[in-house]
N, C-alpha and C positions, 0 to 999 in steps of 0.2 A: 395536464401537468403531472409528471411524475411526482410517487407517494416519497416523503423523506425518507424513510425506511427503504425504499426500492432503491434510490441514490446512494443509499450507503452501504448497503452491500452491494452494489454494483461497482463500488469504489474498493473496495473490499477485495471482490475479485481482481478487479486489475491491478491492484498492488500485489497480493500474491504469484499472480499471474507474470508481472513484469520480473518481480523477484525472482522469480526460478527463470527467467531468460525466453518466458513460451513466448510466443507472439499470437496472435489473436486468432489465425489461422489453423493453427495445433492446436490448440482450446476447441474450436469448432469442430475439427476434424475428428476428436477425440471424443463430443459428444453429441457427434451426427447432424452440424450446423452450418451454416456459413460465419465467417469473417463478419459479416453485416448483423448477423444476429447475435452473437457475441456480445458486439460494441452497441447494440442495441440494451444488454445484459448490462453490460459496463456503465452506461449512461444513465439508468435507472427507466427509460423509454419502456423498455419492456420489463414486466416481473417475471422472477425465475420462480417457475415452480419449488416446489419443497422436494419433490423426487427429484427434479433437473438440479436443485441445487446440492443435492447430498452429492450427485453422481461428478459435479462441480469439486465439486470437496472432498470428492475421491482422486481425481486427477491430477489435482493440485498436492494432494497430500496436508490435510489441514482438515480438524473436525468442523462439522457444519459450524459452531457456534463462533468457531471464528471469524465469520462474515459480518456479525453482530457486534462485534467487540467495539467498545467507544460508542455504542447505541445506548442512548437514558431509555432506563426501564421501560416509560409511557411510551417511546416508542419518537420524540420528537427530535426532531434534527439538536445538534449540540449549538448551545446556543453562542452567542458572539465573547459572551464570559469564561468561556470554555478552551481559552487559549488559542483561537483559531489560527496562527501563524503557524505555533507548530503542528497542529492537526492536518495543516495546508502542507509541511514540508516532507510531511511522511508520502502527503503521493507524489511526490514531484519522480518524475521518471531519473533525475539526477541522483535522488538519493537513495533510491531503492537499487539503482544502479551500484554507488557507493557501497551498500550493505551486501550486495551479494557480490563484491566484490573483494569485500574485508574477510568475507566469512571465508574466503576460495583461499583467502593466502592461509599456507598447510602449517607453515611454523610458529605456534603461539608466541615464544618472543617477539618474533616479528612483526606477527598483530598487536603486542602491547609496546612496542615500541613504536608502530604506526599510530596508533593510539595518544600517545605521551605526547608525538610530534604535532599531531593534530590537535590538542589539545592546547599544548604550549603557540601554534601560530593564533588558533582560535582567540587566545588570553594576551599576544598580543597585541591583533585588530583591535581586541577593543580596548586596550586600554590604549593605543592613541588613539582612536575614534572618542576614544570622551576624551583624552585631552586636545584634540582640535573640536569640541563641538562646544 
């Protein structure tokens, strides 16, 4: 059974990973792997070396220690108190989609205007979702 730690930065990588638009194959190919072992990487299946993972966090553009980030100190998985829906929404391939796709539009107006818009339908789901619930 993979270690929680190996889980979590294996999660780690494939968020950054999806975020800049590589697909699993360019990751591999980049640091002399297959596809399979990658997603092997990804899964927490296999541990990433501390060398394999700097050269990771070279490729990606991101220092090592951002694979760690949202890791408690001791090293154990974040527990079910720790918000986990939104812990869960960050890796959804839909929203890291989203994010590198907010950051692509060039005109900041236009991001805080997307922004406002998104905000303002956000605010009004739910406020009929509580008033029909």
């Amino acid at each position: 059974m993979p270690h929680p730690t190996d889980v979590h930065v294996g999660k780690r990588i494939r968020m950054r990973r999806a975020y800049l638009g590589m697909n699993q194959q360019t990751l591999g190919d980049a640091i002399g792997f297959t596809f399979q072992q990658v997603q092997k990487y990804e899964s927490g299946a296999n541990r990433v070396s501390a060398s394999r993972l700097a050269e990771i966090a070279k490729i990606l553009g991101v220092p090592v220690q951002s694979f760690f980030d949202g890791l408690p100190a001791d090293g154990a998985p974040p527990s079910a108190q720790d918000d986990p829906p939104r812990h869960e929404w960050l890796e959804q391939h839909e929203t890291i989609t989203l994010i590198r796709l907010y950051y692509a539009i060039p005109d900041d107006g236009i991001r805080r205007e997307f922004l406002a818009m998104v905000k303002a339908v956000a605010g009004t789901r739910s406020d009929s979702h509580q008033r029909t619930s």
